[in-house]
N, C-alpha and C positions, 0 to 999 in steps of 0.2 A: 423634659430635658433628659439625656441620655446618661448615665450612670460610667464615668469615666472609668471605672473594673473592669465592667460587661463591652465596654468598649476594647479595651487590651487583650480581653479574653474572647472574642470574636475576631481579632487580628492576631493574634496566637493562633489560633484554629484555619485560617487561613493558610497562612504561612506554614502552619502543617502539610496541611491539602495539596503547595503549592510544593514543597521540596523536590528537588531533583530528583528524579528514578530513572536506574540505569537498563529496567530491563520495558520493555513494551509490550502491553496486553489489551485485550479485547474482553472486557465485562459483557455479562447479559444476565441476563433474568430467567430461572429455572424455565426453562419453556423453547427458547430464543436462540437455541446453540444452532442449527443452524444458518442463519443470519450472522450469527458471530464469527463462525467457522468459514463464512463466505467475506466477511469483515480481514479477517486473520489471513485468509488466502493472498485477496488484493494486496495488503501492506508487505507480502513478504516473509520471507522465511526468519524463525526465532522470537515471533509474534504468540504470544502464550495464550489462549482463551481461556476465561474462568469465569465460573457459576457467580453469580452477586445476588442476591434477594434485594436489596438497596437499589438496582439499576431501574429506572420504572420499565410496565410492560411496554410493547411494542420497540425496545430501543436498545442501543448498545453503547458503553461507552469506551471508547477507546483511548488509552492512555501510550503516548509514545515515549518512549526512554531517554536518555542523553546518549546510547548508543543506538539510535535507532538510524538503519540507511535506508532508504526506497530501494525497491527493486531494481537493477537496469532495466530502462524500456529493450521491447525486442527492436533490433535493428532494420532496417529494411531490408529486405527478400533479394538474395545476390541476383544479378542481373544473368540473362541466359548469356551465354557466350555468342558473340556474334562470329559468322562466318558463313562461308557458303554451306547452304543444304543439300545440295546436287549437282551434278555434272558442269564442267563449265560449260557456260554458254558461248557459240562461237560464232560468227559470218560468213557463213564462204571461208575455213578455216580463219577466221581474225578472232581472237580471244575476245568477247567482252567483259565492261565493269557493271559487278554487278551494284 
């Protein structure tokens, strides 16, 4: 049976863990920056990277903020302008549609 203290004191520690943080960061592992730095890129600008000895190898872990916004996606590519490229075309002097 579980020891109803160690129980409150594991849901304390939790509830630590879990507090709201308002700014957004990219952990890694001495070694791993980066991987972090490529982490930190994708999510956007104000994305802080920091060293953790705590984060296992191979990984990162990313913590997002209460102010955190995604990047806008890039828009799509304006369109060319449409219009004629050259001379009009004509028939026997008759304008054509191009």
């Amino acid at each position: 049976m579980t020891d109803p203290a160690t129980q409150h004191a594991q849901h304390v520690d939790t509830a630590v863990a879990l507090a709201p943080r308002f700014s957004s960061a990219v952990h890694y592992r001495p070694g791993a920056q980066a991987a972090a730095g490529a982490a930190a890129r994708t999510l956007g600008a104000g994305v802080l990277v920091t060293a953790d000895a705590a984060v296992p190898a191979r990984h990162v872990r990313v913590v997002l903020g209460t102010t955190y916004a995604p990047p806008l996606p890039a828009g799509p590519a304006p369109a060319a302008a449409a219009g004629p490229t050259g001379p009009p075309v004509t028939a026997g002097g008759v304008p054509c549609v191009d």
